[in-house]
N, C-alpha and C positions, 0 to 999 in steps of 0.2 A: 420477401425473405429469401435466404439463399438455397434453404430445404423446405421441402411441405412438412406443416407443423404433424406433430405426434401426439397422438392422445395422450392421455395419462394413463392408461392399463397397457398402451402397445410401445411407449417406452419401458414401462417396467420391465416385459416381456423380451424387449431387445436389449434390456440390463438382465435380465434372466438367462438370457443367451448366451450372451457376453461371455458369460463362466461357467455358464455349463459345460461346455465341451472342456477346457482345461483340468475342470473339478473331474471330468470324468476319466480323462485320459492322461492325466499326471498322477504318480505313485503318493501316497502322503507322505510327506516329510516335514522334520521339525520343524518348527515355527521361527522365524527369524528376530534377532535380539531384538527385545522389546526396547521402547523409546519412552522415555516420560518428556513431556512438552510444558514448558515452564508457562507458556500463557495460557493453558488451560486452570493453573493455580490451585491442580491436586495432583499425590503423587502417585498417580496410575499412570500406565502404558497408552497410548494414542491408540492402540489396539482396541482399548475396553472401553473407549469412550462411543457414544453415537454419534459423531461429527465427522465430518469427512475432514482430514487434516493432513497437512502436506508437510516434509519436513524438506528442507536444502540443505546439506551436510557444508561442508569446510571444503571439502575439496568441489566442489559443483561449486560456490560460490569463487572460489581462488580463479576459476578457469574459465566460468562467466564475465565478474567483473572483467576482465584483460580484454573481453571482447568490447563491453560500452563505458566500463568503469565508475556504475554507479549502483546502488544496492537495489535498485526501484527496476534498473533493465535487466537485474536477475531475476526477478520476481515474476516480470512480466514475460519475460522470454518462458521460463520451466510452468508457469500456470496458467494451463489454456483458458480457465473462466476470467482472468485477467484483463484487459485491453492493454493494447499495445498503447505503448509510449507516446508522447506528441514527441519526444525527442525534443525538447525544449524543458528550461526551467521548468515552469508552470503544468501541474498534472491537472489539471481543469479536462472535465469528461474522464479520469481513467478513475474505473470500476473495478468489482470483487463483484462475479455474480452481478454487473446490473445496481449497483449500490456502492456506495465510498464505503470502503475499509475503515479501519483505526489502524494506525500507525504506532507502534510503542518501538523505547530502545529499553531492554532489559524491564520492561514493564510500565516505562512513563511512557503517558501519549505523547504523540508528538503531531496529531491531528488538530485542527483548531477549527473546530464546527462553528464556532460564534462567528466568526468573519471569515468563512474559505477560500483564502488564498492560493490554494492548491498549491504548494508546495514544500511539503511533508513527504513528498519523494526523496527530497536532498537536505538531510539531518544528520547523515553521518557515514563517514565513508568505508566502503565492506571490506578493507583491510582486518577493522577492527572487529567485524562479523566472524563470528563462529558459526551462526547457525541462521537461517531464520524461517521461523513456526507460522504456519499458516492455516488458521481457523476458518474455514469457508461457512456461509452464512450469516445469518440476522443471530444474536445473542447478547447478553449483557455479561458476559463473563469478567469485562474489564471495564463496564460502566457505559459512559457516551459516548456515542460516534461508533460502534460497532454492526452499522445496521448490511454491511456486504460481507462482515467478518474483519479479522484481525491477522495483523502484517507485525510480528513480534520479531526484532532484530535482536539476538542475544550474543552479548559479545563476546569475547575471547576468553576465558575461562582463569582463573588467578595462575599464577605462575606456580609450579614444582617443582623445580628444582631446588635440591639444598645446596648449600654452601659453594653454589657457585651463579653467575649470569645465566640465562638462557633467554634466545628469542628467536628472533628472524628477520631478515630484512629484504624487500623488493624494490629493483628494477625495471622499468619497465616503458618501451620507446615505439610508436608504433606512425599511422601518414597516412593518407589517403591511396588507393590501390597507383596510382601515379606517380606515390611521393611528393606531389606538391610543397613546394618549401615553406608554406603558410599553414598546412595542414599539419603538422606537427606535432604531437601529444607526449606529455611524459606523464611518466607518476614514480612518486620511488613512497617508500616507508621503511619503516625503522620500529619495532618491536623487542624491549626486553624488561625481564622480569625475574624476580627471584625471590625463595622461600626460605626465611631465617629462623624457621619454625615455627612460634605463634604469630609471628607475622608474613606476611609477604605482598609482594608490591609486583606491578605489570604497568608498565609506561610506554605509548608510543604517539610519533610524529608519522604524518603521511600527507603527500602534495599531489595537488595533480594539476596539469596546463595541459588546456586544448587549444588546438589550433584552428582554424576554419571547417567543416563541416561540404564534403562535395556529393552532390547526386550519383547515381549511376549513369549520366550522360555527360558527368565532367562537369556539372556549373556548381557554381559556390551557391549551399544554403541559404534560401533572405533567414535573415534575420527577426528575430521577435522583439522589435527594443521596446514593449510594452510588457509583455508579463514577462520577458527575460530569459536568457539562453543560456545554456551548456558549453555550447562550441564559441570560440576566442574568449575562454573564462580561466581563471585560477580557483585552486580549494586547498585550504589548509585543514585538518582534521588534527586535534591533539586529544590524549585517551591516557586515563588514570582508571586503576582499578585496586585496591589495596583492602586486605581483611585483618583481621586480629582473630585469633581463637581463644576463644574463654570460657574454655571448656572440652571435656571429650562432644558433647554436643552442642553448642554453643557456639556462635558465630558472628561479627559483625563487619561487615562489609561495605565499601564505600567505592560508588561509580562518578566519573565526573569524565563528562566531553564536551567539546567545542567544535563546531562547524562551521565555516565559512567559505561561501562561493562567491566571488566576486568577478560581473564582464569586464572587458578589459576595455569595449566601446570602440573598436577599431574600424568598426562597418557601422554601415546603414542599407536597410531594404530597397530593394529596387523590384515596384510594381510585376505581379506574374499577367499570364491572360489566362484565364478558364476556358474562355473561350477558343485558344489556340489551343491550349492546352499545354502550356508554357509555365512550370512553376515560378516563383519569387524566388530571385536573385538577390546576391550582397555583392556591393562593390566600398573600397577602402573612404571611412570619412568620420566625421567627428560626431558624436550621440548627445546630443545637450543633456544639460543635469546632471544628476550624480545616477551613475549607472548600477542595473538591476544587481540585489545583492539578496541571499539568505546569510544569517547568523543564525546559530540557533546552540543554545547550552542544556547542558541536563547534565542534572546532578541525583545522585540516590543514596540515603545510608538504609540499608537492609540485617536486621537481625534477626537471626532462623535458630530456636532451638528444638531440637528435633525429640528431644527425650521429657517433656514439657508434660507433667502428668498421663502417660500412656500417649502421649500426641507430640504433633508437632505443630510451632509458633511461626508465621512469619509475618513480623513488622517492617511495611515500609515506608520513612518519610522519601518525600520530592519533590523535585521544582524543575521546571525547565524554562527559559527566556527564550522568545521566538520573533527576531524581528525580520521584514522580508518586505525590500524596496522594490516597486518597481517605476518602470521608466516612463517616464514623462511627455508631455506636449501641451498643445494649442486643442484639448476638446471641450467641446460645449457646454459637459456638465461643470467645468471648472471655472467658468467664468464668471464677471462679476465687475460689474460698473463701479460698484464703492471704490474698489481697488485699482481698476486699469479701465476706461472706455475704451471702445473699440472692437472687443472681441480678438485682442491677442497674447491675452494673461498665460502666459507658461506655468503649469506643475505639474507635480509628482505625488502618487502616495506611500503611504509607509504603514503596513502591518503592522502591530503590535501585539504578542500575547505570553500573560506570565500567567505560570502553572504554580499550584502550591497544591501537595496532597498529602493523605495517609491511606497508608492501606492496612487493616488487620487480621488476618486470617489462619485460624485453628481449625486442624486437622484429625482424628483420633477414630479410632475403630471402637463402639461400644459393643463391651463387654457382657451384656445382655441378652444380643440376640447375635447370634453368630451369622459373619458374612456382611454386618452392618457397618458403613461407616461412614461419618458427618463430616461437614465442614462448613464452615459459618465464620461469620466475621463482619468488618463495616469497611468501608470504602468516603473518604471525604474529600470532596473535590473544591477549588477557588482557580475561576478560572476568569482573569481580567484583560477583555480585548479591545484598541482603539485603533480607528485608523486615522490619521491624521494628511496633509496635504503638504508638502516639507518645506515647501518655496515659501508657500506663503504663511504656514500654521495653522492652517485652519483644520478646526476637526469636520471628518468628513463619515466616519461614526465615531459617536458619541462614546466617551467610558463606558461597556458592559461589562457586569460581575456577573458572572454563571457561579453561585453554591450549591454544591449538593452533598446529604448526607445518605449515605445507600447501606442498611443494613442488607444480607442477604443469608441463606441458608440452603446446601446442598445436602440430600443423601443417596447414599446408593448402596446398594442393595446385590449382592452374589447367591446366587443358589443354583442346585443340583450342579453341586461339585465344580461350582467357578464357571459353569457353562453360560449362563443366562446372569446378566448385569442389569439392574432397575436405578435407572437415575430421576431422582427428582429435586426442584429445588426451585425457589423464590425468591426474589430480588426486591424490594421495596425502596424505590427512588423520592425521597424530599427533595424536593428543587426550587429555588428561587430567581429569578433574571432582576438584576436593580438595573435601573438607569434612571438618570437624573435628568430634570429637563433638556431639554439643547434645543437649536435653531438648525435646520436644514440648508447648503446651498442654496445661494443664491438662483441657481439653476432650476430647483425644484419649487419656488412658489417667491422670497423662500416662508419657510411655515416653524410654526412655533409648536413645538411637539412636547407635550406633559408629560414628564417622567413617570416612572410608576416600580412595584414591585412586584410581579406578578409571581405566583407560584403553581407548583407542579407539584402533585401525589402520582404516581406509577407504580401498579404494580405488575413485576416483566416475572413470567413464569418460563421454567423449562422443562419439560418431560423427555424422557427416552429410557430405549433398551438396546442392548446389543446381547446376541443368542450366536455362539461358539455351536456351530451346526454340525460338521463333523470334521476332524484335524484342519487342516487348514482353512478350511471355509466357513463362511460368517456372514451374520447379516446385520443391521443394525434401523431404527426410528429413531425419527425425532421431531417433538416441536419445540421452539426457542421463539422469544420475543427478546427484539432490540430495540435501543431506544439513543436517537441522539436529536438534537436542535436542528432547526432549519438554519439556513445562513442569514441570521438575526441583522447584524450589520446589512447584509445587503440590501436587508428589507427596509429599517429604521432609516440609513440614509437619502429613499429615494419615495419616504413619504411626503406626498404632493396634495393631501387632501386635507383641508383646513379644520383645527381643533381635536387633529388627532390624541389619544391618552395611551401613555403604552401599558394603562394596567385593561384594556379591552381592546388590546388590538390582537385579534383573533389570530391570525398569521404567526403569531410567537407562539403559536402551540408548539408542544417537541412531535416530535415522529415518532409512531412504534410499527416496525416491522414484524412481519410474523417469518417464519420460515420454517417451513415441514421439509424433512428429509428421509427417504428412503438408501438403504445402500446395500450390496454386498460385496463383500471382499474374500480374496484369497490369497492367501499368504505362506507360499511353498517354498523350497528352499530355491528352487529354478526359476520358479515361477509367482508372479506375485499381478494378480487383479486386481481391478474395482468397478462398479459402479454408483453412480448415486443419481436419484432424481429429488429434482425439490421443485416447491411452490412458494411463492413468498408474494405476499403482500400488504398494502398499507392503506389504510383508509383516507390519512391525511400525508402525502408524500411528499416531497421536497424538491422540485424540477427547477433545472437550469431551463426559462425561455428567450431565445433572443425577442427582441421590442426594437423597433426601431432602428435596426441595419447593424448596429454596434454595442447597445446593453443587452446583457443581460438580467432578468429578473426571478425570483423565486416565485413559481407558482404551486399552492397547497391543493395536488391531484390525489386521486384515486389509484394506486401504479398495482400491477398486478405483473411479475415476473414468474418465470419459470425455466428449468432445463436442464440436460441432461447432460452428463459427464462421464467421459469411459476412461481407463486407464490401463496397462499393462507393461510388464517388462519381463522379459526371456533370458537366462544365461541358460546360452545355446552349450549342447554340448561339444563346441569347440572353444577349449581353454582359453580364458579373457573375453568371450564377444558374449557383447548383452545388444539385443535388439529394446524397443520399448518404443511405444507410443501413448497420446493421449489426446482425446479429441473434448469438444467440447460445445454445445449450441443449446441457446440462447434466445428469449421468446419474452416480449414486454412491454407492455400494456398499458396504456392511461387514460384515464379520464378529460378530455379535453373540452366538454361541452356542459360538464359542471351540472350532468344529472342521475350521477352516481354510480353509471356504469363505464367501463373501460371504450374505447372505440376508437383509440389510434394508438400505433406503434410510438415506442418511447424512439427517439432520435438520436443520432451516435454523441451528441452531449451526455448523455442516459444509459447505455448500453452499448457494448462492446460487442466484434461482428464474430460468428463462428465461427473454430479453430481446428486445427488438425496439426500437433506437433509426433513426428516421428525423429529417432536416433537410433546410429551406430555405434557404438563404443569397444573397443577393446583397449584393454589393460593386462599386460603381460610383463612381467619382471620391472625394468625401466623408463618403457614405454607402455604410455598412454597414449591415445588417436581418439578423436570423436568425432563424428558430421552428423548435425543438427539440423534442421529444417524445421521451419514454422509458416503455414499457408490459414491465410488468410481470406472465406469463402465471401462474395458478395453478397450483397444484403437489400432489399428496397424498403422505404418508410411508411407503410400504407397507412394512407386517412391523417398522415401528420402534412400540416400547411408545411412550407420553405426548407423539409427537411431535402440535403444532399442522397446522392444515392453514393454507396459506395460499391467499386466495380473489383474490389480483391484484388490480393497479390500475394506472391511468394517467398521465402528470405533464406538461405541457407546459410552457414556458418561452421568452419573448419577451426580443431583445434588441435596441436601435438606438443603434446608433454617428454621431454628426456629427464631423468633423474639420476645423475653422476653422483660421482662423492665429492665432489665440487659444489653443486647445490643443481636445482630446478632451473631447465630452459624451457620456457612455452613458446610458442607461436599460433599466434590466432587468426586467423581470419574471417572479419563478419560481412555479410552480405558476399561470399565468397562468386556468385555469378553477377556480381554487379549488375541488380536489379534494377530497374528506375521505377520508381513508385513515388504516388503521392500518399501522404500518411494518413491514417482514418480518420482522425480529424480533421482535417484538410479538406477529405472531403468531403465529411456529413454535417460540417457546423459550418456557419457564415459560405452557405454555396455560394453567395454572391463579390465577395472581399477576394480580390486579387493580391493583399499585400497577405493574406494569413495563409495563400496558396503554396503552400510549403514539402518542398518534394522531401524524400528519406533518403538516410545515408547509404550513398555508395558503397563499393568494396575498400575497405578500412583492414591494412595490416600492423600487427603489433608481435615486435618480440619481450619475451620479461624473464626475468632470470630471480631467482626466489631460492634463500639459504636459509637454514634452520640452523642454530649453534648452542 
């Protein structure tokens, strides 16, 4: 590991630390504007909640994206328990805390646990981002697949304007620190919208082209032509959002987007050495098949009446379509004599997953006992995943339907004068998994596997308090249970043991995480802290193991996570300059020997390495400036077989804002010292694959120019 581990009382203590000294040597002052966070799904302040939650405003997203231009490397850049990016399509290994997030746009998942494809990074482009809410931990606030916490992207807000247009439209051109004429990138978009009184409409288009992708020693990125890349790709993004009022409180509202990334297939990978220590190269050629693509739709009609017998209603129906190619070849589990002798059959697979939900949920303060107020509702989920083989048709997972009906129930609780908040509340999950019989590849036996219906009763509880200590300062508990599925698919297709039934096949159990959390925060008008420590674990967990040089499998461990998170931000008393830091380490544990105790580190599939982001910022009249830095500490695998080690690195990142009456000129620049680095996946999964040896991007400059009207 990169630090010597910390107890759990001498973290606290060094989170005690933390803020004490600012609590004692800063004056009190006001509290700073409260925030309500739409995925937590009540209408309190992120202040009064027990949960450590992160917000990204408008402008931090505007000035991110320019730097990588997608919503997943704003996330990961601003939130140190994040892992950093593979920089590729495919978010396979990137964690929340040590555990997969849930993904939602305006409140639909966009995560797909039944077959994890990992790529719920790229579903919609942060032009069309307002904000996005980040729920750290294990919870069931939003149902399955929350077990690292939840990545709520909320979009653009309905239009205001009366009686006339308003929007904005961006610009924006950017190349490798060399210029190289193949490194290339654009993106432009297009935002308008207008308020005709009980109605109003917000519509936009947004494009983005990347060019090749170069290290910081000048060579061209290899390529991923199996789970599929970013760089030499196109995205179209189209975004509708339009309400009707039907009523002083009364509202219904209707979201609808389209995402599509498509490679263009221009390259192919050229072998790295590890052992030189030589990352994988792209040189110009043709990619067989149909090359790696996400689509992905989500659609939502939302009606919220807020004066609904002393309470407020929000109903939401939804659906989202998620399909997501990737690329193809000659491997071994695709093969198959019926079809081709020989062993040189070519395919491809292809994701599939469609969402259908409702969500119901009533809010109200009861009038009984003062300071009390409920919220309760049902949550109904259908969720149908296959993957299929596209060359040839073959299913390679069978049709799975995930149903679940999930009543739940929240209260909480204010007293002595709003100081002390008592949250509690219960979750009741019905779940069913259908699958019908099927036959496995040829590859795997092949075997004849008996459908079944298995079901799930859960029940996910959460307690907390949060205690207003004195003005600014505050402390907060908590314990939460989450709960989402293992990667079903990946299990069902690579059953190899004869007469298997999938109404006992023990591995479809779901997962429930636990996660305890400590915190305090301070929140002054100059100054704004935090800490939080937490402990999470799972009795039955869900691991990525490589087998065999090239699969991976889902193994059901023991994982036991933990770690500590600092935070702070200073407006210095020189006009515009905010200093701010945020660190963040990481500790995680698993069962590998299957006798119920933990006894090797989780590997960087599992867990993401410990972080230290510091920044500069000033903001003065028309100019804005920021310099970023995000370090990245090394890490060793103890007691884990074939895991890499990761040796760290550093990344800085330069941004300057002009605001004319023209409109907005940025200029970015990421990886500003032209680092050469290999990425953390790179180097803690498949140590031994010289084609997945894949260095990070060089010094990448961009201008963009952004008008509001």
């Amino acid at each position: 590991m990169s630090i010597a581990p910390l107890s759990r009382p001498r973290r606290l203590a060094a989170a005690a630390l933390l803020l004490s000294a600012p609590a004692l040597q800063a004056a009190e002052e006001p509290a700073l504007e409260e925030v309500t966070v739409s995925a937590t799904r009540v209408s309190l302040p992120a202040s009064a909640l027990p949960n450590t939650i992160q917000v990204i405003g408008e402008e931090a997203i505007s000035l991110q994206s320019q730097l990588h231009g997608s919503a997943v490397d704003v996330v990961s850049t601003l939130v140190p328990s994040f892992s950093p990016t593979r920089e590729k399509l495919s978010g396979q290994g990137e964690s929340l805390r040590g555990r997969r997030p849930l993904y939602l746009i305006d409140g639909v998942p966009q995560s797909n646990p039944l077959r994890d494809g990992s790529r719920e990074g790229y579903t919609i482009d942060p032009f069309f981002v307002e904000r996005v809410e980040v729920i750290f931990g294990s919870n069931a606030i939003q149902g399955i697949g929350a077990t690292g916490g939840v990545v709520n992207y909320a979009t653009v807000a309905p239009a205001t304007d009366a009686d006339r247009w308003g929007g904005r439209v961006l610009a924006q051109f950017g190349a490798d620190g060399e210029f190289r004429g193949d490194s290339g990138t654009s993106r432009l978009g297009v935002l308008v919208g207008r308020d005709f009184g009980r109605l109003d409409v917000t519509a936009g288009v947004a494009f983005q082209s990347r060019g090749a992708f170069y290290d910081g020693d000048g060579r061209r990125i290899g390529v991923d032509g199996t789970q599929g890349e970013v760089q030499d790709s196109d995205s179209l993004s189209l975004y509708l959002k339009a309400g009707a009022e039907l009523g002083a409180a009364r509202r219904l509202e209707l979201m609808a987007q389209q995402f599509e990334l498509e490679g263009d297939g221009d390259y192919v990978v050229v072998p790295g050495s590890r052992a030189a220590g030589r990352p994988a190269s792209a040189v110009r050629g043709a990619s067989p098949g149909v090359i790696p693509t996400n689509t992905v739709r989500t659609a939502s009609l939302t009606y919220t009446d807020t004066d609904l017998l002393g309470g407020r209603l929000t109903a939401q129906a939804f659906l989202q379509d998620f399909e997501s190619v990737f690329g193809g070849g000659v491997f071994a589990d695709f093969q198959d004599p019926r079809i081709q002798a020989g062993g040189g059959l070519f395919d491809q697979s292809s994701n599939h997953s469609d969402k259908l939900g409702l969500r119901l949920a009533y809010e109200r303060p009861v009038g009984a006992l003062p300071g009390l107020r409920s919220h309760f509702g049902v949550d109904v989920l259908r969720d149908t995943t296959f993957q299929e083989l596209i060359a040839t048709g073959r299913k390679w997972v069978p049709e799975t339907t995930f149903d679940s009906v999930a009543p739940f129930a929240q209260l909480f609780q204010s007293l002595f004068d709003e100081r002390l908040l008592l949250a509690a509340g219960l979750r009741h999950e019905f779940a069913r998994l259908e699958v019908d019989d099927y036959e496995t590849l040829w590859f795997y036996g092949p075997r004849r596997v008996a459908g079944g219906s298995p079901e799930f009763d859960e029940s996910l509880v959460n307690l907390g308090a949060t205690w207003r200590i004195a003005g600014p300062l505050s402390a907060y508990a908590s314990y939460a249970e989450g709960f989402t599925m293992p990667d079903v698919g990946r299990i069902l297709r690579a059953v190899g043991t004869p007469g298997q039934d999938v109404d006992d096949f023990l591995d479809l159990q779901p997962v429930v995480a636990d996660n305890v959390e400590l915190g305090l925060e301070w929140r002054g008008e100059a100054l704004t802290a935090s800490a939080a420590y937490f402990w999470s674990d799972s009795d039955r967990g869900a691991l990525l193991v490589l087998r065999g040089g090239d699969v991976f499998e889902v193994q059901r461990q023991r994982t036991e996570i933990e770690g500590l998170e600092l935070s702070a931000s200073w407006r210095t008393p020189v006009p515009g300059l905010t200093l701010s830091s945020a660190y963040a380490a990481l500790e995680g544990r698993t069962d590998g020997n299957g006798d119920g105790r933990v006894d090797q580190d989780l590997d960087g599939a599992n867990i993401s390495p410990d972080r230290l982001n510091v920044a500069v910022e000033y903001a003065r009249g028309p100019l804005l400036a920021r310099l970023q830095a995000q370090s990245y500490l090394s890490r060793r695998f103890a007691g884990t077989p074939g895991a890499g080690r990761f040796e760290g690195y550093e990344v800085a990142d330069a941004m300057l804002r002009w605001s004319a009456p023209l409109g907005a000129f940025t200029l970015t620049v990421a990886n500003l010292l032209d680092e050469s680095y290999v990425t953390y996946h790179s180097q803690t999964v498949r140590p031994t694959d010289n084609l997945r040896f894949f260095a990070g991007r060089g010094r990448t400059v961009s201008l963009g120019f952004e008008k509001r009207f």
